[in-house]
C-alpha positions in Angstrom: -67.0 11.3 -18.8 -63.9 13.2 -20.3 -64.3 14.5 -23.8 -61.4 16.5 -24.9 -62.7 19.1 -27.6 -59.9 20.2 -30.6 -60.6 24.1 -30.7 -58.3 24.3 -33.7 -60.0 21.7 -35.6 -62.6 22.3 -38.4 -65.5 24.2 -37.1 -67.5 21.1 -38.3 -65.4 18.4 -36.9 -65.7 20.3 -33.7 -69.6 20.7 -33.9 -69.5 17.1 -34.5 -67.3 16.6 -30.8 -70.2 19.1 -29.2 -73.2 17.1 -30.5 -71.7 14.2 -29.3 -72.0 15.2 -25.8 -75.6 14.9 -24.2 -76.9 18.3 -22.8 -80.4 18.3 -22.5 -81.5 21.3 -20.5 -80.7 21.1 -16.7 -78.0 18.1 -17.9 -75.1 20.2 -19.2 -72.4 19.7 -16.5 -70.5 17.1 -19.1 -70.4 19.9 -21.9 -69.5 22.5 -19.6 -66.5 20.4 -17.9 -65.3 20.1 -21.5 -65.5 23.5 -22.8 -64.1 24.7 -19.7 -61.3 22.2 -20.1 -60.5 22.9 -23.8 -60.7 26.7 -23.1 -58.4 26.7 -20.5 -55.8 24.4 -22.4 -55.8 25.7 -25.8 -56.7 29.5 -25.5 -54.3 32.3 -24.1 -55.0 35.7 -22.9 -58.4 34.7 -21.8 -59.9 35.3 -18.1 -62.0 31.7 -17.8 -64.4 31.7 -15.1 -66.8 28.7 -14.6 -70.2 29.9 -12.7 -72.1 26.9 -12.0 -73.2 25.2 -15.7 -72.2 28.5 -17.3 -68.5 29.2 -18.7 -67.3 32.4 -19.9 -63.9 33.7 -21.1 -63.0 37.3 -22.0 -59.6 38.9 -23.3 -58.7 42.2 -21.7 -55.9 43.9 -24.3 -56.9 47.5 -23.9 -58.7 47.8 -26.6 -61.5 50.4 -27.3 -64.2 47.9 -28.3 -65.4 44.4 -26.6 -67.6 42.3 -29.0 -69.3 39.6 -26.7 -70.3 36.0 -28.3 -72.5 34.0 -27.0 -74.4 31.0 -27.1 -76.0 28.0 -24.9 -74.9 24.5 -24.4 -78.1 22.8 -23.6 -80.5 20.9 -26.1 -83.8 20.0 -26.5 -84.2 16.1 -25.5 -82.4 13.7 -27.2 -84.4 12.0 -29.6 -82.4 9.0 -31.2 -80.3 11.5 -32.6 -77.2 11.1 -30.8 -74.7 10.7 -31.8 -73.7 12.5 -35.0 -74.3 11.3 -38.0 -73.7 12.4 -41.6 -75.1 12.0 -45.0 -74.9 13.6 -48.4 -78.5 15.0 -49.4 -77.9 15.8 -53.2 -79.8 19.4 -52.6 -77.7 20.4 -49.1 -74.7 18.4 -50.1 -73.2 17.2 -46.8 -75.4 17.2 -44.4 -74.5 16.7 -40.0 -77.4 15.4 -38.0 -78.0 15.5 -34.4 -79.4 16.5 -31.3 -78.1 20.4 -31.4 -76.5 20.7 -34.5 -78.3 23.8 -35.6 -79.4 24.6 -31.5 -76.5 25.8 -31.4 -73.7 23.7 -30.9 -72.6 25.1 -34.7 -72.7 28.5 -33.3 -70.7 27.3 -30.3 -68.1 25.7 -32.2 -67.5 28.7 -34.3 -67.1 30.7 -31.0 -65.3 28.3 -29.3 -62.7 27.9 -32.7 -62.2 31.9 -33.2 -61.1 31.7 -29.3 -58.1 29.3 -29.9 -57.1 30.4 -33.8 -58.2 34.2 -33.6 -54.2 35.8 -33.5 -54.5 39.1 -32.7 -58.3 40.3 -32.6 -58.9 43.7 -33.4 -61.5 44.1 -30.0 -60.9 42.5 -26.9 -63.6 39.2 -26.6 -66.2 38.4 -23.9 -67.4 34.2 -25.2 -70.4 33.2 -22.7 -71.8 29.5 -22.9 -74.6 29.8 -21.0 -77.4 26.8 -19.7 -80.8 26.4 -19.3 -82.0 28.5 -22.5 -84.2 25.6 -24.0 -86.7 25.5 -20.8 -88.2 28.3 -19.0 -86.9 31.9 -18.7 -86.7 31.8 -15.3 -84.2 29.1 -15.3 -81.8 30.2 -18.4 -78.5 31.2 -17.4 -78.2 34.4 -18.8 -80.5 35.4 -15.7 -77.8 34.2 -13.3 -75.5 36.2 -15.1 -76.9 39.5 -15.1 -77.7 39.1 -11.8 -74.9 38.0 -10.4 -71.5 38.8 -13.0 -73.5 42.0 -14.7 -69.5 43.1 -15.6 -69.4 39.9 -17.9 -72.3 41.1 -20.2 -70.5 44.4 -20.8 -69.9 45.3 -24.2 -70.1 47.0 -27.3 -72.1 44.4 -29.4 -73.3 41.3 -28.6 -73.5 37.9 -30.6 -75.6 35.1 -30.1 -74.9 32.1 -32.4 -79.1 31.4 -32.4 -79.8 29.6 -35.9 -81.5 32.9 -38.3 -80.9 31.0 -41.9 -77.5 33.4 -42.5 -80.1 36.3 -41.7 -79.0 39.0 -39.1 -81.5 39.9 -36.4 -80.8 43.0 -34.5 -82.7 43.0 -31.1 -84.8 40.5 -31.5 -86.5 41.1 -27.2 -88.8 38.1 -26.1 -89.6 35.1 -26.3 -92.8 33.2 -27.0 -93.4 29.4 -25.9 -96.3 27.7 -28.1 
């Protein structure tokens, strides 16, 4: 399946494009094709590596800071919630359902969106879209990462679009499955 993602579009229209594309955990291969894909064809100045189901991009522009953004492209299962739909709830106003909306494809589109339309950013950028993080810890792709491209998680602050209701979390360490 080819899905050709719009970077420069509206952060929602582009969440919309991301929910849209199944990727339960251990099933991202489709989304990760077509971030890889947009990445390399609408974003310049970016290193693009693809490491297995993981694909990360970084600027290198000299510049004394490197602010790192990150975020997973799997989902829980799909639950008759694919694909997209929208409504207006008359408390939330427009409202976009589906399967990762929230978990995190919003946070990736934002990422993914500040990539192609950012000009000139004042530090240089390290985006990581990473698998496996709704299962197990021992399978999320972050692990592969540090273990095997520890250079890619250098940085001065991290970023992880995680859903926080607008809230900042500052080393939140753990995780706890119920």
């Amino acid at each position: 399946m080819s899905t050709d993602l719009d970077l420069t579009a509206d952060p929602v229209e582009l969440t919309a494009a991301l929910v849209d594309i199944e990727s339960e955990s251990r099933n991202e291969s489709a989304i990760a094709d077509a971030v890889e894909a947009a990445l390399r064809a609408q974003t310049s100045g970016f290193e693009i590596l693809r490491h297995g189901n993981r694909v990360l991009a970084r600027t290198d522009r000299g510049h004394a800071q490197r602010v790192i953004l990150a975020g997973h492209l799997d989902t829980v299962p799909v639950a008759g919630n694919l694909p997209h739909r929208r409504e207006t709830d008359p408390a939330e106003g427009d409202v976009l359902h589906g399967c990762g909306t929230v978990d995190m494809k919003s946070g990736d589109a934002v990422f993914l969106h500040l990539a192609a339309t950012l000009p000139e950013p004042a530090s240089d950028l390290t985006l990581i879209f990473y698998d496996c993080e709704e299962i197990a810890a021992e399978f999320n792709g972050l692990n592969d990462i540090e273990r095997e491209l520890p250079e890619w998680l250098a940085g001065d602050v991290a970023i992880l679009g995680e859903p926080t209701a607008g809230l900042i979390e500052a080393g939140c360490p753990g995780t706890l499955r119920v």
